[in-house]
C-alpha positions as CSV (number, residue, x, y, z in Angstrom):
1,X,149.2,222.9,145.9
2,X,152.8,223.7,144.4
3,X,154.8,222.6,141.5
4,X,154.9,218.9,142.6
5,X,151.4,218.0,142.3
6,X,150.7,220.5,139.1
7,X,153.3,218.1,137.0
8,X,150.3,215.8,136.7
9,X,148.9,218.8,134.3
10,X,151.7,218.7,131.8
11,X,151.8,216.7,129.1
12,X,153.1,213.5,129.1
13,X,155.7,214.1,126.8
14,X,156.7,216.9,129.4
15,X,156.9,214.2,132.0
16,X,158.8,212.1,130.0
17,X,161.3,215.1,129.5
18,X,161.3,216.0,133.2
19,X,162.2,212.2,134.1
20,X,165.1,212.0,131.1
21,X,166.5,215.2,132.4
22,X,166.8,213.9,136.2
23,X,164.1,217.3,137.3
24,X,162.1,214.8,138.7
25,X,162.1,211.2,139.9
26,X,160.0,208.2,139.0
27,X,159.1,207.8,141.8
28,X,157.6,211.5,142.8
29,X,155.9,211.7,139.2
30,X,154.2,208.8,140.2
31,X,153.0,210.1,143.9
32,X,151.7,213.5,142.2
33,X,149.4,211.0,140.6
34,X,148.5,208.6,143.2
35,X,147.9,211.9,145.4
36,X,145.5,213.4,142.1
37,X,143.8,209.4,142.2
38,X,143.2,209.6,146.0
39,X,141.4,212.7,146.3
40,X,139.0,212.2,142.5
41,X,138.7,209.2,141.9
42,X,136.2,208.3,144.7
43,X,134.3,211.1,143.0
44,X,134.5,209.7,139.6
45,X,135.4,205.9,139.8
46,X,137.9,205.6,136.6
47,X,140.1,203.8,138.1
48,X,138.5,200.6,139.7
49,X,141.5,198.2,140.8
50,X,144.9,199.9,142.0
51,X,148.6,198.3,143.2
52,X,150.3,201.3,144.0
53,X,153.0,199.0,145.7
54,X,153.6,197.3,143.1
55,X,153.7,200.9,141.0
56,X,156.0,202.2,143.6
57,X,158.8,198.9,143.6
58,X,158.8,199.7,139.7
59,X,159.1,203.5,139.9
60,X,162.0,202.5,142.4
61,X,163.8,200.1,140.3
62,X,163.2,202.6,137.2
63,X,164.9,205.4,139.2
64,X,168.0,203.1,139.8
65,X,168.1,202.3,136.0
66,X,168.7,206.0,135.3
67,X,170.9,206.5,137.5
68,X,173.3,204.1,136.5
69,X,172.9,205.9,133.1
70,X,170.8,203.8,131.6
71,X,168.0,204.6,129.4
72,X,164.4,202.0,130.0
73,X,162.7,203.5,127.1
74,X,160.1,206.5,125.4
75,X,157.6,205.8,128.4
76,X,160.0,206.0,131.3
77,X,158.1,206.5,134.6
78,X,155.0,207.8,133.2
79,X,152.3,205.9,134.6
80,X,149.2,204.3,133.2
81,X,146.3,202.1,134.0
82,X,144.8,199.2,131.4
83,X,141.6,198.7,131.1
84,X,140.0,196.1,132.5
85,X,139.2,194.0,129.4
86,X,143.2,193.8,129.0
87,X,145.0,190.8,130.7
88,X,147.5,192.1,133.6
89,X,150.4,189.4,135.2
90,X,149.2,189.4,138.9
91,X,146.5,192.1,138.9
92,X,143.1,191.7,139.2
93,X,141.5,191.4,135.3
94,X,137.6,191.2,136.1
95,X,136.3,191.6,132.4
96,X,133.8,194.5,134.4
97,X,131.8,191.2,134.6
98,X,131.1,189.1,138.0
99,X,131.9,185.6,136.8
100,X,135.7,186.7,136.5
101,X,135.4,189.0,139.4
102,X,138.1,187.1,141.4
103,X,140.8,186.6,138.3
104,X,144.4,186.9,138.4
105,X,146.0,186.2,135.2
106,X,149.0,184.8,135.4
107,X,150.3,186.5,131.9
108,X,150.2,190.1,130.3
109,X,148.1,190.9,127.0
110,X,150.8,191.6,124.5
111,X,150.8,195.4,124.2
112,X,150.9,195.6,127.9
113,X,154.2,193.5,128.0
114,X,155.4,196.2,125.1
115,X,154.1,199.3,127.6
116,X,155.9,198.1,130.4
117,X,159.2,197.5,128.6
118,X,159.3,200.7,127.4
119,X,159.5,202.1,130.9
120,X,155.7,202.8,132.1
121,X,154.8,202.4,135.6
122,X,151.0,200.5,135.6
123,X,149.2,201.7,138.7
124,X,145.9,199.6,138.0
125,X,142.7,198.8,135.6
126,X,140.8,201.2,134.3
127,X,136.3,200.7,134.3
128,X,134.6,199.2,131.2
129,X,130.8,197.9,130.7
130,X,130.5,194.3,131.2
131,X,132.7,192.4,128.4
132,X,133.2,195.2,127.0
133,X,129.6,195.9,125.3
134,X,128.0,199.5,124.8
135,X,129.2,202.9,124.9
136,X,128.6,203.6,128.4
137,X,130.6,202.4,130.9
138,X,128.6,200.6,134.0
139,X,128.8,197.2,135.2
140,X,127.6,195.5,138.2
141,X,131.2,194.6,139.8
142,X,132.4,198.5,139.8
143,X,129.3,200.4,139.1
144,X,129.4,203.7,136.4
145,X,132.1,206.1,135.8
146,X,131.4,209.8,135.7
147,X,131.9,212.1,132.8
148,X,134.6,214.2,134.7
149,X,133.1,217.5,132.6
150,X,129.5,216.9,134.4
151,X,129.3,214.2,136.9
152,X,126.0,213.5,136.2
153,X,126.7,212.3,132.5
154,X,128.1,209.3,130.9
155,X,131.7,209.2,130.1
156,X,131.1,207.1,126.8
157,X,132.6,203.6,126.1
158,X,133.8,201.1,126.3
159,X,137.2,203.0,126.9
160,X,135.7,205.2,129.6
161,X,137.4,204.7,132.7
162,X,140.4,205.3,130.2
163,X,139.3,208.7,129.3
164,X,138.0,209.8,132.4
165,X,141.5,209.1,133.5
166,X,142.8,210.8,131.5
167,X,140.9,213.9,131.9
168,X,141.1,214.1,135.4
169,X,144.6,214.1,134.9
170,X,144.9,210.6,137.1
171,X,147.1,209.4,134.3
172,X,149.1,210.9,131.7
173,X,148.4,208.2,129.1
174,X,145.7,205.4,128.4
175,X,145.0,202.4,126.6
176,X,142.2,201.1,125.3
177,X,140.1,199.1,122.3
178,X,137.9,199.6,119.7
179,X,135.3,197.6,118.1
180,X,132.2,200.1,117.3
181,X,134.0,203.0,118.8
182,X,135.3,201.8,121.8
183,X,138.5,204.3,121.8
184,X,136.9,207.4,119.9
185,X,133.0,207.5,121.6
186,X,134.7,208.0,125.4
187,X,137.9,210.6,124.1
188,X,135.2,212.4,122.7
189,X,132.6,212.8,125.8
190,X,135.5,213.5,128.0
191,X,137.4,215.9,126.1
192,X,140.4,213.6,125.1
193,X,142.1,211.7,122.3
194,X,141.3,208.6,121.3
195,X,142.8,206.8,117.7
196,X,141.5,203.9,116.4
197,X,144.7,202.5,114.5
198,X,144.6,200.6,111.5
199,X,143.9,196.5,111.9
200,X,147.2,195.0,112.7
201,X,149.0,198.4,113.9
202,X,148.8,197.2,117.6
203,X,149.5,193.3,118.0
204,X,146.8,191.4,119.8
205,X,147.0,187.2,120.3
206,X,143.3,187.0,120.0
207,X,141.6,183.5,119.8
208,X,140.1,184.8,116.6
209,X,142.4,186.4,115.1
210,X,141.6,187.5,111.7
211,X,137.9,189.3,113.2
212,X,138.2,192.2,111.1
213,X,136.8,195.6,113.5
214,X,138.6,194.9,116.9
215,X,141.7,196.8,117.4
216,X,143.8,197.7,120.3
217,X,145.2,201.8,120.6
218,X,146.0,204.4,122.8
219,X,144.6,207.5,124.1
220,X,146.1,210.6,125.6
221,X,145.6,214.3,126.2
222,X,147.1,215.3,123.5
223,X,147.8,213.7,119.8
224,X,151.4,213.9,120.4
225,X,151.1,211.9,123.6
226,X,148.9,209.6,121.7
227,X,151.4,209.3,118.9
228,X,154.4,208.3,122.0
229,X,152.4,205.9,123.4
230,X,151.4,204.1,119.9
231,X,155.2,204.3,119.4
232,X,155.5,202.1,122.0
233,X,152.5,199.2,121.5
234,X,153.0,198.9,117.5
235,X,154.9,197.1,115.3
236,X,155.0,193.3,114.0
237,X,154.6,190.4,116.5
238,X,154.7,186.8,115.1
239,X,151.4,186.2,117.5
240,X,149.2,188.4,115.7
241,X,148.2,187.1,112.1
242,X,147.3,190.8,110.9
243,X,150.2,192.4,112.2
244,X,151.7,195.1,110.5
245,X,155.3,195.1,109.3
246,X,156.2,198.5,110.1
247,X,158.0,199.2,113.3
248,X,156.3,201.4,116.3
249,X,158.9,203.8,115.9
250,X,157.9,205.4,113.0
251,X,155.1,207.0,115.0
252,X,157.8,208.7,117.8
253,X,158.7,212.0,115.5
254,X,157.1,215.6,115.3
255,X,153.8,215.8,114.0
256,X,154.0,219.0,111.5
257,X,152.0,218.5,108.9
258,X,152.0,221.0,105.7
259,X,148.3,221.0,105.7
260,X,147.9,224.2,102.6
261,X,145.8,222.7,99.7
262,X,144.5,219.2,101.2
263,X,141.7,218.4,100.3
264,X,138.8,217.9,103.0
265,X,135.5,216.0,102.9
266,X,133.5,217.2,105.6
267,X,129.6,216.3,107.0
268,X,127.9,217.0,110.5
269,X,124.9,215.1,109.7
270,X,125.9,212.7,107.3
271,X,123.2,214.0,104.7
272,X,120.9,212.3,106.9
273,X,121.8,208.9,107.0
274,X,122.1,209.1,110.6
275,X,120.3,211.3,113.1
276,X,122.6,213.7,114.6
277,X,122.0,216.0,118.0
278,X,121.8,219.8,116.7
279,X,124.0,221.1,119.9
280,X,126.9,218.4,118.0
281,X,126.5,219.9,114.9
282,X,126.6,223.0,115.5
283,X,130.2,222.1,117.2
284,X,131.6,220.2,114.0
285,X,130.0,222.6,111.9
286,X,132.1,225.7,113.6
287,X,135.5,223.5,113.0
288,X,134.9,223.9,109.4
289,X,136.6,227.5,109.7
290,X,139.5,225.9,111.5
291,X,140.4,223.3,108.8
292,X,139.4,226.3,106.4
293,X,141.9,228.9,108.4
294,X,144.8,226.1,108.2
295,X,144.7,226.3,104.3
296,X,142.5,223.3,103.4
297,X,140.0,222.9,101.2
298,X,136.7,222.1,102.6
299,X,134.4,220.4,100.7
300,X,130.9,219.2,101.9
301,X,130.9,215.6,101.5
302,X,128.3,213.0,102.7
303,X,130.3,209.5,102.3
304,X,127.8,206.7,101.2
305,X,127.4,204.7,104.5
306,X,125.0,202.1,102.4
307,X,125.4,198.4,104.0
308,X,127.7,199.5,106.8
309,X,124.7,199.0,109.3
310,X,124.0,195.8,107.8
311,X,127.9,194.6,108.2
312,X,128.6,195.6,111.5
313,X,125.4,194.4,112.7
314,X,125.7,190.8,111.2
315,X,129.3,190.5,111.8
316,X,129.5,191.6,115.9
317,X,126.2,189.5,116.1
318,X,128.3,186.6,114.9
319,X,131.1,187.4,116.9
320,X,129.2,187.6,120.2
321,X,127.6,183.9,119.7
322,X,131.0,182.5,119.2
323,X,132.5,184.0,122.1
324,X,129.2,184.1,124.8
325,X,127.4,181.7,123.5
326,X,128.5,178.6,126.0
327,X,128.3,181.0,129.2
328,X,125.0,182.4,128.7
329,X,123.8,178.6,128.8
330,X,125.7,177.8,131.8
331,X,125.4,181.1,133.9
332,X,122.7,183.2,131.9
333,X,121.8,185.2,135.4
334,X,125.4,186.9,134.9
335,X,124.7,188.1,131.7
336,X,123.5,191.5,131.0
337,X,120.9,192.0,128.7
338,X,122.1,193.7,125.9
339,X,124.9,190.8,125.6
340,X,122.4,187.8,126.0
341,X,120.4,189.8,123.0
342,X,123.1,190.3,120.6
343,X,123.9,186.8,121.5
344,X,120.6,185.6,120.5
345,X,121.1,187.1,117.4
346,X,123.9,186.1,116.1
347,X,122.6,181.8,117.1
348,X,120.6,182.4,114.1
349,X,122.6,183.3,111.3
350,X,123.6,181.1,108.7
351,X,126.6,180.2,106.8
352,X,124.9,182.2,103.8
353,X,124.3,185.0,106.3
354,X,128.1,185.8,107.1
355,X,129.1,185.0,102.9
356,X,126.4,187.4,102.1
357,X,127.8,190.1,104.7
358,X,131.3,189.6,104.0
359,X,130.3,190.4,100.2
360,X,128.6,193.4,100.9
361,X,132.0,194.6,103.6
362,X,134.0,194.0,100.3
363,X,131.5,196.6,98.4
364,X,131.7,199.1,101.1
365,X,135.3,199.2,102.0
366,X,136.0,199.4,98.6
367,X,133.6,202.1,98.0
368,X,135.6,204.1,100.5
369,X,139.2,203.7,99.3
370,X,138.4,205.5,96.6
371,X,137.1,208.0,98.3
372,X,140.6,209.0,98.9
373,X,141.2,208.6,95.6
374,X,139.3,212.7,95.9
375,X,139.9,213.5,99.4
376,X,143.1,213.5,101.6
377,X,140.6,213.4,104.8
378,X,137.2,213.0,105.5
379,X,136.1,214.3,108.6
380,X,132.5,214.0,110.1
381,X,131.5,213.8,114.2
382,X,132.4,211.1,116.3
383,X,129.1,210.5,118.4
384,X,125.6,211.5,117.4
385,X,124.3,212.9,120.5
386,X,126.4,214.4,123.8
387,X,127.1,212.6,126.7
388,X,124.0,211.7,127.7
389,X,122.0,211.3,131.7
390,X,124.8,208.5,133.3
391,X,121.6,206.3,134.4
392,X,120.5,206.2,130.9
393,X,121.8,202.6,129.5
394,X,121.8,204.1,125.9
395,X,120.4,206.7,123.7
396,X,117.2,205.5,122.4
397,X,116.0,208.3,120.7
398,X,117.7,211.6,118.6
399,X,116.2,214.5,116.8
400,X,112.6,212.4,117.2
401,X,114.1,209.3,115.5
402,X,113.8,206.1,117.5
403,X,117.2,204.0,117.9
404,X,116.3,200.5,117.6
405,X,119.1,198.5,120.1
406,X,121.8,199.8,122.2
407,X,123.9,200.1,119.0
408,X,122.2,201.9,116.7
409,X,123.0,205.7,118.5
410,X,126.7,205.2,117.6
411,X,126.9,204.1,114.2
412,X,129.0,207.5,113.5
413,X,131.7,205.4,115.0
414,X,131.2,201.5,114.1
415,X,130.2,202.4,110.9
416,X,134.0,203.8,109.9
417,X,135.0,200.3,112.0
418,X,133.4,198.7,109.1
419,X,135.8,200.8,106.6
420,X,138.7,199.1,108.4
421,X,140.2,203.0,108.0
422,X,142.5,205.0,110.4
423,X,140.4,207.4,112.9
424,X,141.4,209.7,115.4
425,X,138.5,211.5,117.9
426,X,140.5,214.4,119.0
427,X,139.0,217.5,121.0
428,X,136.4,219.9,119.0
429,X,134.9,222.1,121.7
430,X,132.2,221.9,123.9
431,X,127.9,222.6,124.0
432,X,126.5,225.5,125.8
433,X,126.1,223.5,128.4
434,X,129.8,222.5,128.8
435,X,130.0,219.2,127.4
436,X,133.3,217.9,125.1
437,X,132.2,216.8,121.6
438,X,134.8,215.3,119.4
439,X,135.9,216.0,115.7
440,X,136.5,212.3,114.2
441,X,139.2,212.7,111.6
442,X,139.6,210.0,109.1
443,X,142.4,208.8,107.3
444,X,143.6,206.6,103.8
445,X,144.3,202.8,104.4
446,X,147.2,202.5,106.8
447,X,147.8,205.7,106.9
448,X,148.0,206.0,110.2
449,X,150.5,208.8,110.5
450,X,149.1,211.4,108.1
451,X,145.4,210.8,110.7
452,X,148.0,212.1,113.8
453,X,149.4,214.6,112.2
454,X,145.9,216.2,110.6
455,X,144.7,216.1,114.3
456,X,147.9,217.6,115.3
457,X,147.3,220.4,113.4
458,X,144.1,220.7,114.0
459,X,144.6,220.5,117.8
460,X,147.4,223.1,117.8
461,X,145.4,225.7,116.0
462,X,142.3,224.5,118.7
463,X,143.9,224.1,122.1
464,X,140.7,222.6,123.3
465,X,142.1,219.7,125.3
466,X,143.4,222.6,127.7
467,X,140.4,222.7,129.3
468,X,140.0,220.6,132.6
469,X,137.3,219.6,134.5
470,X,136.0,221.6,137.6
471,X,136.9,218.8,139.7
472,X,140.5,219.8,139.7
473,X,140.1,223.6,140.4
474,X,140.9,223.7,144.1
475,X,143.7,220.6,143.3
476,X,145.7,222.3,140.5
477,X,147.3,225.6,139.9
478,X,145.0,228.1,137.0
């Protein structure tokens, strides 16, 4: 349909570039993707509240800024939608839950304050499950979003009207959390990047604020998008009592990494600790000749996972009694299952419990700090199965072996949560039927720049996030 609408397609970097260097206005960018949103998104339902008005007055006033020569910042005009768990001044914030169907916050989360000063244009929400919980995105307010690869499938969670997004090329950049894999589980079903960033990279004025898994991050087509938009939502904030002193800044640079001679650790099954779909492994398994081809060495390495399950586990149990606890008893009809059973479980641990569980954390995190002590990388899949039937609520079975609770299929993701580690999911090729999988990469503590550029690398040398979903043929030039 001609140049106009095919910007949406370029990266958002190009964008970026296109806006700074007056080819294009704010305010057309952002109709190329309002036009993309009208015509998929009633197919897929990723994004589930929009205020294009409001996107257009800020496009508008954005375009004035420039032209009196000055310069709004890295994310000028590009536009992007929050999820829905994220607080938004003046725009519908549901939660994906009913009791907060109706809320209009009258503040922005932190980051998004951060987004929007640097220059990005929010357009709306983007779908989550209900509070958040599970890895596939459904909820009774909005309904499911698609997997825009196969509409039939899930597109992973909690991030996944995020990532479907993204992929449809809706919005050029996403944002998104991560508790047990909340960022990496949907980049990976939907052929994206998603990067879980160290605790305290991206500020967060959470009630409880020194919960050790929950992060905030971005997502993106790319892993140099991804780096751009974390650029712009880290650095210290006197709000957040884990924050990180280093500025956001250091992650806006190139990406080149001298990859000859590092040092790998690489599993596709885990050495069995975890039950892993044989259509995944054989995708991770043929990216060993990529990292091999880019001059690493490429060591088969089964990281000891021992007391993860039992961490993560004990510790969202805990978490999900503190905060749902009071609502359940009040309103236990609004509830969805999964939520009221985690619930449950966490009203019966003890103070011994959680002293017992933080003792083992201690064991395992150390355990894997000094894996990197051998290895400059591990690298291992980021979900066990593929995106799975989208009226499934969650896998409950792989290879023959039965998983347990709607948590259990994705402990390739919360178990690194435990690890408090760096972790990108960045594109590793599809199945024979189609479907993305997802390479996780992980990196030393904090070192969240060396985990971007490693999937750089990889990425360049892979090229896989080139390829769109069908839905876009007859919108977008080959």
């Amino acid at each position: 349909m001609g140049p106009t609408l095919d910007v949406v397609n370029l990266t958002a970097r190009q964008q970026a570039a296109l806006i700074q260097n007056r080819e294009i206005s704010c305010v057309e960018l952002l109709e190329a993707h309002l036009s993309i949103i009208d015509q998929v998104n009633p197919i897929l339902n990723a994004i589930v509240t929009q205020v294009p008005e409001m996107a257009r007055a800020t496009a508008s006033e954005l375009d004035r800024r420039l032209a009196a020569d000055e310069n709004p910042g890295p994310l000028t005009g590009l536009p992007i939608a929050h999820k829905d768990l994220a607080a938004t001044k003046g725009i519908r914030t549901t939660f994906s839950s009913r009791l907060h169907s109706d809320n209009i916050p009258d503040k922005n989360a932190l980051f998004i304050d951060r987004l929007q000063a640097a220059g990005a244009v929010t357009i709306g929400k983007t779908n989550a499950p209900e509070f958040g919980a599970g890895s596939q995105t459904f909820n009774e307010v909005f309904g499911a979003t698609c997997n825009p690869y196969a509409h039939d499938r899930t597109c992973g969670g909690s991030s996944g009207g995020a990532a479907t997004a993204l992929a449809a090329r809706m919005i050029p950049i996403a944002d998104g959390g991560d508790f047990g894999g909340s960022l990496r589980n949907p980049a990976a079903f939907c052929n994206v990047v998603g990067f879980r960033p160290s605790i305290g990279r991206v500020p967060q004025e959470d009630s409880q604020g020194f919960f050790p898994m929950r992060v905030l991050g971005p997502m993106a087509r790319t892993v140099d998008d991804t780096a751009l938009l974390l650029s712009a939502m880290a650095g210290p904030h006197v709000r957040d009592v884990q924050s990180l002193p280093e500025d956001g800044l250091m992650f806006d640079q190139p990406l080149d990494l001298a990859t000859c001679g590092l040092k790998i650790g690489f599993t596709s099954d885990f050495g069995g600790q975890a039950a892993v779909d044989a259509d995944v492994q054989q995708v991770i398994d043929g990216n060993r000749r990529v990292l091999t081809d880019l001059g690493c060495n490429v060591e088969t390495f089964h990281p000891d996972f021992s007391g993860a399950d039992e961490v993560f586990q004990t510790l969202r149990a805990w978490n999900f009694a503190g905060v749902f606890s009071q609502g359940i008893e009040k309103h236990p009809d609004m509830y969805k299952d999964t939520i009221i059973w985690n619930t449950q479980q966490g009203q019966h641990l003890t103070g011994v419990d959680i002293h017992d569980t933080e003792v083992l954390r201690t064991q395992v995190v150390r355990r894997f700090r000094a894996y990197f002590e051998s290895y400059d990388f591990l690298v291992m899949p980021v979900t066990q199965v593929p995106p799975f039937d989208i009226t499934t609520d969650w896998v409950k079975e792989i290879n023959g072996v039965t998983q347990n609770t709607y948590l259990d299929w994705m402990r390739s993701c919360y178990w690194i949560s435990v690890t408090g580690l760096p972790a990108i999911s960045v594109p590793g090729g599809f199945t024979p039927e189609g479907l993305p999988i997802g390479l996780q990469i992980v990196g030393a503590p904090q070192r969240d720049l060396s985990v971007l550029k490693m999937a750089h690398a990889f990425e360049q040398a892979t090229r896989h996030y080139r390829i769109r979903p069908q839905i876009l043929a007859d919108i977008l030039s080959p």
